[in-house]
N, C-alpha and C positions, 0 to 999 in steps of 0.2 A: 439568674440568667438561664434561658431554655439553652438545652444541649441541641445542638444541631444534630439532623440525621445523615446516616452515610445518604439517603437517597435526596434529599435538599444539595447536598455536596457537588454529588453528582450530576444534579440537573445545572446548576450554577457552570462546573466545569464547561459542560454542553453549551452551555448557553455563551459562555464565555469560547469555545473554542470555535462555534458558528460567525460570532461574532469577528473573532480573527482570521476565520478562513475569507471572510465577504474582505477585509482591507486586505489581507495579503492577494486575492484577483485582483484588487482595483491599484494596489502601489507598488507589490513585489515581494520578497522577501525583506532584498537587503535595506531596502526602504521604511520598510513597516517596524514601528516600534510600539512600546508598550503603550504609551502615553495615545497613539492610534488606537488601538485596541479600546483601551476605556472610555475613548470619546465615539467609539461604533457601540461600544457593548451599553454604553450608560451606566457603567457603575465605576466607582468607585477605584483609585489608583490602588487603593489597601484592597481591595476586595480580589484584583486582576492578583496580586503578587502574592496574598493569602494563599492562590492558591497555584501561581506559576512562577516561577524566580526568570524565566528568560525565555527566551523562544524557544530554541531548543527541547525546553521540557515541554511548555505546549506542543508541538511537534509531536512527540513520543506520546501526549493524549491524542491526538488528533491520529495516530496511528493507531495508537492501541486501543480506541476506542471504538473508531470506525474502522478503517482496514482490518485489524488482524480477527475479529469474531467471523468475518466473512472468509476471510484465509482458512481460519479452522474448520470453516464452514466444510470447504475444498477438499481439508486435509480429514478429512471424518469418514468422508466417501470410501477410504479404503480400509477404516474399522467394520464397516457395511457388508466389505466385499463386492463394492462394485467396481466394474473396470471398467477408467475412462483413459481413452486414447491418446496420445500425447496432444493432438488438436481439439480433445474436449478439455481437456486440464488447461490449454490454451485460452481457450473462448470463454469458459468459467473464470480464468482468471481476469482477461482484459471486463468483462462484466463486470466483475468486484470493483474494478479500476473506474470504469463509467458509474457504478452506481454508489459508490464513495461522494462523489459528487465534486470531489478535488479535479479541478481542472489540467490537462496536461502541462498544462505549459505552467504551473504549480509547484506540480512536482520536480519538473526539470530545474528550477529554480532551487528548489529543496539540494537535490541534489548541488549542484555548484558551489551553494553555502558553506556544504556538508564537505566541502573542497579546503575551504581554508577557517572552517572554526571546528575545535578537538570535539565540542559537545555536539554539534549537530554529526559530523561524522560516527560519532560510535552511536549515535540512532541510526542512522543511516544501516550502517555495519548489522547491529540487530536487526532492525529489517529486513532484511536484506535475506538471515541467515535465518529465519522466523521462514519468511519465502519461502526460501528454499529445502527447508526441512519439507515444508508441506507441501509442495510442489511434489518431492522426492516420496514424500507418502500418498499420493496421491496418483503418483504412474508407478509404486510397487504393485498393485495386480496386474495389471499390464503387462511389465517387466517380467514377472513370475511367470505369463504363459510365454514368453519368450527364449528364456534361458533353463537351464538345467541344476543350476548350483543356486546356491543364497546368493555366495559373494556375485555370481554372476548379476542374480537379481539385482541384486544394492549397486553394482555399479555403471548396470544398464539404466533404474530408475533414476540416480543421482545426475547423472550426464545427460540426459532427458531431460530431468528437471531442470539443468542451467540454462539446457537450450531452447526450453518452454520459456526460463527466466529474461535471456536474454531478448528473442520474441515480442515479448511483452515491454521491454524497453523500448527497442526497436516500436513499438505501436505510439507509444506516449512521447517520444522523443518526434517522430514522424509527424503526432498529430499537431505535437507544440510549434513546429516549424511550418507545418506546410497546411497547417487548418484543419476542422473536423472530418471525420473517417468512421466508418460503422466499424465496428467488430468484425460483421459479415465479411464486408467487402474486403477488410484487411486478411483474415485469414482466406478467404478464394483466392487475391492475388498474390498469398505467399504459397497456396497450394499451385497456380500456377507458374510461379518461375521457380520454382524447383522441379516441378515434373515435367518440364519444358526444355 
């Protein structure tokens, strides 16, 4: 029998986790199960669970394969030395978030799951702290021309970062409720009722 390659593996998973993201827009989370999945994906009930045991773990591909490269993306900027703004780390981020291709109203789903099943919440929880590490690396040069100390630095960028983190909730939460929103328009009207 031929040995599969890690890169066959990998387009499978792809394939299979496209496939899951199209029913989970069209039925929900709590809705969507596997037996959906393999009749979107056309393959095989052995093939979906070869390589995913339960939502959850799709979940954690579906992030770690799309989301967090783009995260790191983020979080690199500050190996670079470049300084971005707490509203460029901002709009960098909600961008990651539209071009993921995850719908808001998805991910809000995601979350609420992530409310009452132990596996989806510590994905959640990892995420979350994935985030926010690189959020946090991402406004320390920033942070650095603001403060005088390290600790100062780390804990000017870190409290930044939550409330970049939070922001960006606020954007997907907003858009899942009340319908689509550009990036643009969201960050002018947070710049405006603050400075207002």
């Amino acid at each position: 029998m031929p040995k599969v390659s890690e890169e066959y593996r990998e387009a499978r998973r792809d394939e299979i986790a496209r496939a899951a993201v199209r029913v989970l827009e069209r039925k929900g989370v709590r809705e969507t199960s596997i037996a959906d999945i393999v009749d979107e994906s056309g393959l095989s009930t052995g093939a979906i669970y070869s390589h995913f045991t339960n939502k959850a773990e799709l979940a954690r591909y579906i992030v770690e394969r799309f989301l967090f490269p783009r995260i790191d993306e983020l979080e690199a900027t500050a190996t670079r030395g470049i300084v971005l703004r707490p509203r460029d780390v901002l709009e960098r981020m909600l961008g990651t978030i539209r071009d993921t291709g995850l719908s808001p109203a998805l991910v809000v789903q995601f979350w609420g799951e992530a409310l009452g099943d132990d596996a989806m919440h510590a994905q959640l929880v990892d995420t979350a702290g994935h985030l926010l590490g690189a959020l946090t690396a991402a406004l320390t040069p920033w942070a650095r021309e603001r403060t005088t100390t390290a600790d100062g630095t780390a804990a000017l960028a870190a409290a930044t970062a939550r409330t970049v983190a939070s922001l960006a909730q606020g954007y997907i939460a907003n858009t899942a409720v009340f319908g689509p929103r550009t990036v643009d328009e969201y960050v002018a009207s947070l710049r405006e009722a603050v400075e207002t």
